[in-house]
C-alpha positions as CSV (number, residue, x, y, z in Angstrom):
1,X,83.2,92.6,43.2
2,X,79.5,91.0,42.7
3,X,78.5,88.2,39.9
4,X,76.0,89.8,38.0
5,X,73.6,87.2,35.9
6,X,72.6,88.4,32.4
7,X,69.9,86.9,30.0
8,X,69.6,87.3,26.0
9,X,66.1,89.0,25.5
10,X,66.9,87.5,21.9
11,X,68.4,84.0,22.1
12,X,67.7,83.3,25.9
13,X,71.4,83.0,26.7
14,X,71.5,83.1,30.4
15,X,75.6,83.5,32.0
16,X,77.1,85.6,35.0
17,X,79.6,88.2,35.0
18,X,82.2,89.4,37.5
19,X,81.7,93.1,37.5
20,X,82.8,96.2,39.7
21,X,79.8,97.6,41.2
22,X,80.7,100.8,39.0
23,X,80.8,99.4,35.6
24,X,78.6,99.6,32.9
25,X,75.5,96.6,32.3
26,X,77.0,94.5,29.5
27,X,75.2,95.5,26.4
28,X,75.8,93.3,24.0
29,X,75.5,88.8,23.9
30,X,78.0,87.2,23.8
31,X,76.2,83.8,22.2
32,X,74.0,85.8,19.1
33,X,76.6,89.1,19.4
34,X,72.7,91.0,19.2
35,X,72.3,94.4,21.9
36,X,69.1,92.4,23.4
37,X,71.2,91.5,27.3
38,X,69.0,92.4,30.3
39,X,70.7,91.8,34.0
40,X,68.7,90.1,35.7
41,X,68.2,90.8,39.8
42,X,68.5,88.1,41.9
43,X,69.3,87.6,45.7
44,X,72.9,86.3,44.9
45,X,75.0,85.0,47.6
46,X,74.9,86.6,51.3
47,X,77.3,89.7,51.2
48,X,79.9,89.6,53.7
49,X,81.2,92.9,55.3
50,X,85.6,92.7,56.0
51,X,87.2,95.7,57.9
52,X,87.0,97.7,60.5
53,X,83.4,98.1,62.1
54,X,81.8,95.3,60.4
55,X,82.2,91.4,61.7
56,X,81.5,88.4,59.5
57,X,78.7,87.0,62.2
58,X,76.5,90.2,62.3
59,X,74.0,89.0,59.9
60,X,73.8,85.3,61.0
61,X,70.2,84.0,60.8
62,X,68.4,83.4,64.4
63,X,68.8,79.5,64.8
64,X,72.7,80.4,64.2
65,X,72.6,82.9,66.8
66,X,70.8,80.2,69.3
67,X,73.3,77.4,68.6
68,X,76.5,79.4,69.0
69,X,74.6,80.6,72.1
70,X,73.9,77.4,73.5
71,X,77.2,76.1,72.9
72,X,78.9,79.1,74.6
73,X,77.1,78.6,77.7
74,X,77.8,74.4,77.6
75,X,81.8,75.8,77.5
76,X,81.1,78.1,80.4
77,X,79.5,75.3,82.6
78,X,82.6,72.7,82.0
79,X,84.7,75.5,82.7
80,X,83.0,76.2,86.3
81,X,82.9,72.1,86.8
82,X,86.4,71.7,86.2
83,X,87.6,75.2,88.7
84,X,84.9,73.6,91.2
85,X,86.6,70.3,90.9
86,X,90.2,71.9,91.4
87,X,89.1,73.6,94.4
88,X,87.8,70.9,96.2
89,X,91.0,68.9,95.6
90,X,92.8,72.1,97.0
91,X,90.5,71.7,100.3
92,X,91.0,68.3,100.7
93,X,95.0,68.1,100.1
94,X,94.9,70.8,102.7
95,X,92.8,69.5,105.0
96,X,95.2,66.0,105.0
97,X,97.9,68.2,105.7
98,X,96.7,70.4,108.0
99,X,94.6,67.9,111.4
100,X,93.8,69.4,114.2
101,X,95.9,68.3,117.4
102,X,98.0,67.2,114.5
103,X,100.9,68.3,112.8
104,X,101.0,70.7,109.7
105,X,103.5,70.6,106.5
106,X,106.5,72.2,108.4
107,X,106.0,69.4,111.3
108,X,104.8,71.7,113.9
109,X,102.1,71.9,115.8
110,X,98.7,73.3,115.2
111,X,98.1,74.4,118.8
């Protein structure tokens, strides 16, 4: 449900209301009690869509978009250091074990 903000056209009252979309424009003031309320328009806060078919980051402003981006990618890259790293201790362990004209894990020969 939106905050609506009012303002007294006759004592310049100005308050916000939490109203269902459906009802009514308050009428009457609740400062003075005259019929002289006018709702006023305003941007309000950002409206945020919850359910299915609608996601919370869909309207994020540009620069947003660019960080989140950014950061994404940095994950990504540590991620493809670390499987790098991995791989060349896997190549190197089995190179130790594994000389040639030497012996392998079992204790037999390579030739």
């Amino acid at each position: 449900m939106p905050t609506y903000a009012y303002v007294c056209k006759n004592c310049g009252h100005e308050f916000e209301e939490f109203q269902s979309i459906t009802a009514e424009p308050l009428q009457k003031c609740p400062r003075c009690n005259k019929h002289r309320l006018k709702r006023l328009i305003g941007s309000g806060a950002g409206i945020i869509f919850k359910g299915s078919g609608f996601y919370q980051t869909d309207y994020r402003s540009e620069s947003y978009t660019k960080a989140a981006k950014k950061e994404k990618d940095t994950g990504k890259e540590k991620k493809d250091e670390k499987k790098t790293d991995t791989a060349k201790k896997e190549t190197t362990s089995e190179t130790k074990e594994s000389k040639p004209g030497g012996k392998n894990k079992s204790g037999k020969s390579d030739k």
